[in-house]
C-alpha positions as CSV (number, residue, x, y, z in Angstrom):
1,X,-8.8,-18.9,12.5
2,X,-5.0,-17.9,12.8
3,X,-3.8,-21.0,14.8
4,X,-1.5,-22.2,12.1
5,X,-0.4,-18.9,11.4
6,X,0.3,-18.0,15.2
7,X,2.5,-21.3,15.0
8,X,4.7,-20.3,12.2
9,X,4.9,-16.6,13.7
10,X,6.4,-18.3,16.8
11,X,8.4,-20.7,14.7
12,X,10.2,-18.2,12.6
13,X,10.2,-14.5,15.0
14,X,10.7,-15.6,18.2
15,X,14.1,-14.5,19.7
16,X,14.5,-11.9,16.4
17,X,11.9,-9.0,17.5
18,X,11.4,-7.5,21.1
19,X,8.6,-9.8,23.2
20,X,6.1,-7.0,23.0
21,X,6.2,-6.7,19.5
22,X,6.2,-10.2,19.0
23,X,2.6,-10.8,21.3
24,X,1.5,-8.1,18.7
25,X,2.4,-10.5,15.5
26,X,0.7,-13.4,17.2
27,X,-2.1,-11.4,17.7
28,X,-2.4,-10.1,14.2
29,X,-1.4,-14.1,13.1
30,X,-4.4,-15.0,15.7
31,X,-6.9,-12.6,13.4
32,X,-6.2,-13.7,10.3
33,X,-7.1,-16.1,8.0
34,X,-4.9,-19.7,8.1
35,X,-6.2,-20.3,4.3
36,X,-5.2,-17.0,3.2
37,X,-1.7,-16.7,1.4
38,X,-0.5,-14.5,2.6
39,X,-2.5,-13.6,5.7
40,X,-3.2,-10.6,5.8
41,X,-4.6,-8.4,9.3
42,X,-7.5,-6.1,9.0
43,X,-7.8,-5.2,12.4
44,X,-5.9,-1.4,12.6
45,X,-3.9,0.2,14.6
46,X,-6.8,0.8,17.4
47,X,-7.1,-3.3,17.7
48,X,-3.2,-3.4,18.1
49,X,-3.5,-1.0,21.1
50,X,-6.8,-2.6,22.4
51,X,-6.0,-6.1,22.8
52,X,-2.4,-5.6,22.9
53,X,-1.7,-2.7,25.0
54,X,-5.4,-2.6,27.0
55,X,-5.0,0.7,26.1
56,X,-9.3,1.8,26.1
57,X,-11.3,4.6,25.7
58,X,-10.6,7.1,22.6
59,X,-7.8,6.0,20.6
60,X,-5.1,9.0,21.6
61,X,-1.5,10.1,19.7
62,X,-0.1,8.2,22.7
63,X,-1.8,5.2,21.5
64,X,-0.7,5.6,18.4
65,X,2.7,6.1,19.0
66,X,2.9,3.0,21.5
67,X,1.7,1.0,18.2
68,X,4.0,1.7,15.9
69,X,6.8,1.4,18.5
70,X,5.2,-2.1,18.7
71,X,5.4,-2.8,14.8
72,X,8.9,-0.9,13.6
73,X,10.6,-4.3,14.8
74,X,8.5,-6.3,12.7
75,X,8.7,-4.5,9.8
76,X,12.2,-4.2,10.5
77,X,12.2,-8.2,10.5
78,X,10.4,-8.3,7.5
79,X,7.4,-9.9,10.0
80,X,4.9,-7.7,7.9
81,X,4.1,-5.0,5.0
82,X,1.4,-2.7,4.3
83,X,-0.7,-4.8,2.1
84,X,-3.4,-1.5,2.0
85,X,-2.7,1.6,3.5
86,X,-5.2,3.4,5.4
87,X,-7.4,6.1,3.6
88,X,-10.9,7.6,4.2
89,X,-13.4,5.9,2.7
90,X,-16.8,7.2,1.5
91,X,-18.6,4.3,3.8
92,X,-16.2,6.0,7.1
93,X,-12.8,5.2,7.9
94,X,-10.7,2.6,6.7
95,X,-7.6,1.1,8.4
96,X,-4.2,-0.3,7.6
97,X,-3.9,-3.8,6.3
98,X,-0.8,-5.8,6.7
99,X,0.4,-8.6,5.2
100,X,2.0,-11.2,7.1
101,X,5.4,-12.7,6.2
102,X,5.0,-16.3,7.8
103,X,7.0,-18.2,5.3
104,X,10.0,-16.2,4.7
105,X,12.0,-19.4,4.3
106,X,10.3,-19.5,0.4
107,X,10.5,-16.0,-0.4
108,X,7.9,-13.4,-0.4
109,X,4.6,-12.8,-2.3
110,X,4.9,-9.7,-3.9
111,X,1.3,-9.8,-5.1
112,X,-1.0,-7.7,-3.4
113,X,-4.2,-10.2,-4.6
């Protein structure tokens, strides 16, 4: 799960984002899928700022804010997209899913399935 992807995250953002928001795109390139194309990270916001951060307990607009200071760069990079964006759900919440960019070399995948 996510080793390849890691690699390639590594391999073509290293040096181009700021270090902390590049352990967060290893993390979400950890996550995901290697067979997936693209991969994609379902993990949230909260997961960034768990296991990125150590940030615990209730999930606070501090939190939040220290996330997407995290992932501006990589959007900014083109590291990631919103493949989903978050919405309420009638099962509970639902979080963001990005898409990860690992091959920009070829282009992107503009399809969302």
């Amino acid at each position: 799960m996510g080793a390849s992807n890691a690699k390639l995250a590594y391999g073509h953002y290293a040096g181009k984002v700021p270090p902390l928001s590049m352990l967060a795109l290893v993390f979400m390139a950890l996550t995901s899928l290697d067979k997936d194309d693209p991969p994609l990270f379902w993990g949230g916001h909260q997961s960034i700022a768990v296991n990125v951060l150590g940030r615990h307990g209730e999930y606070t607009d501090a939190d939040a804010r220290a996330v997407r200071r995290l992932i501006t760069p990589l959007f900014a990079a083109g590291a990631i997209e919103v493949h989903r964006h978050s919405a309420p759900r009638g099962q509970g919440p639902s979080t963001v899913c990005y898409r990860l960019n690992l091959h920009p070399d070829i282009g992107r995948n503009t399809s969302c399935e």
